[in-house]
C-alpha positions as CSV (number, residue, x, y, z in Angstrom):
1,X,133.8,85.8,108.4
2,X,130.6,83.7,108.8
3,X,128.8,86.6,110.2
4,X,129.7,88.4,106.6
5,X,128.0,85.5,105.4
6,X,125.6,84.8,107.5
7,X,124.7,88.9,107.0
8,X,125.5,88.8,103.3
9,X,122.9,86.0,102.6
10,X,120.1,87.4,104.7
11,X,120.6,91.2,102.8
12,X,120.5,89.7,99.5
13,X,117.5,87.8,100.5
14,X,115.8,90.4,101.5
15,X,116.7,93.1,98.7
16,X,115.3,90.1,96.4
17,X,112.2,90.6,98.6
18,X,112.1,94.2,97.9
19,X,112.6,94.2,94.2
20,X,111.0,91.0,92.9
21,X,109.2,89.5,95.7
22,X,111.6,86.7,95.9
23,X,115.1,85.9,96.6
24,X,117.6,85.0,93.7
25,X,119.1,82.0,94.9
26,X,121.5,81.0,97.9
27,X,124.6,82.3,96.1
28,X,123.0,85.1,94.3
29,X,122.0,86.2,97.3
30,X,125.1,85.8,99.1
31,X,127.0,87.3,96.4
32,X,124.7,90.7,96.3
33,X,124.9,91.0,99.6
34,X,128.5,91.2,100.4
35,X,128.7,93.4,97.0
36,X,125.7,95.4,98.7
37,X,127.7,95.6,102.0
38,X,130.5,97.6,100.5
39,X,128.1,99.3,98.5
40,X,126.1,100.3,100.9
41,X,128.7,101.4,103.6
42,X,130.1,103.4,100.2
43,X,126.6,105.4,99.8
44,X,126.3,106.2,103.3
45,X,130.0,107.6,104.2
46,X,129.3,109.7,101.0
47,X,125.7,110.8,102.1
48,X,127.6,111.3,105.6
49,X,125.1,109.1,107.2
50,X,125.9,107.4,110.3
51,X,123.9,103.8,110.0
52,X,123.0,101.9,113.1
53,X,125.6,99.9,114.6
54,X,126.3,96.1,115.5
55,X,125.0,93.2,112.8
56,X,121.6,94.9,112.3
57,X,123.2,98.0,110.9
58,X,125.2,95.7,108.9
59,X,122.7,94.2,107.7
60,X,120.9,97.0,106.9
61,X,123.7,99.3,105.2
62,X,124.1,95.9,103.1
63,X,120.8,95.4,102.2
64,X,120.3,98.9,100.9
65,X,123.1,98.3,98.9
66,X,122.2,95.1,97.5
67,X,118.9,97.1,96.9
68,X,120.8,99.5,94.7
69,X,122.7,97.0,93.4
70,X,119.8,95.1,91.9
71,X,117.9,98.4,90.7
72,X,121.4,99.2,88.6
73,X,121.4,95.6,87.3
74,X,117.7,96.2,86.4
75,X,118.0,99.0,83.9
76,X,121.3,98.2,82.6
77,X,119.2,95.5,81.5
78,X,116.2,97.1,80.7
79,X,118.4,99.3,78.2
């Protein structure tokens, strides 16, 4: 569980990175990045994509979620 955490906070950090240049906040960024995580494993089990393994993959699948994630967020409110 605090490896989900730990993993969690560090994708949302770093999908914060990618889109704005900054994270959103210690619990913003937790909170995208376990909703990236699921995400994430979601979009590559459909692309049939087999992500690397161990707690980089993790954090890797999440992060690319949580990347999504914020690029939804962004035009729902850019519309």
């Amino acid at each position: 569980m605090l490896g989900a955490i730990i993993i969690g906070i560090l994708a949302g950090w770093l999908a914060g990175k990618v889109v704005r240049g900054r994270g959103f906040g210690l619990i913003a960024d937790l909170v995208l990045g376990l909703i990236g995580g699921v995400i994430g494993r979601w979009v590559f089990q459909q692309l049939a994509i087999q992500g690397p393994s161990g707690a980089l993959g993790a954090l890797v699948v999440a992060t690319v979620g949580a990347v999504i994630l914020v690029g939804i967020a962004h035009a729902v409110r850019s519309v």
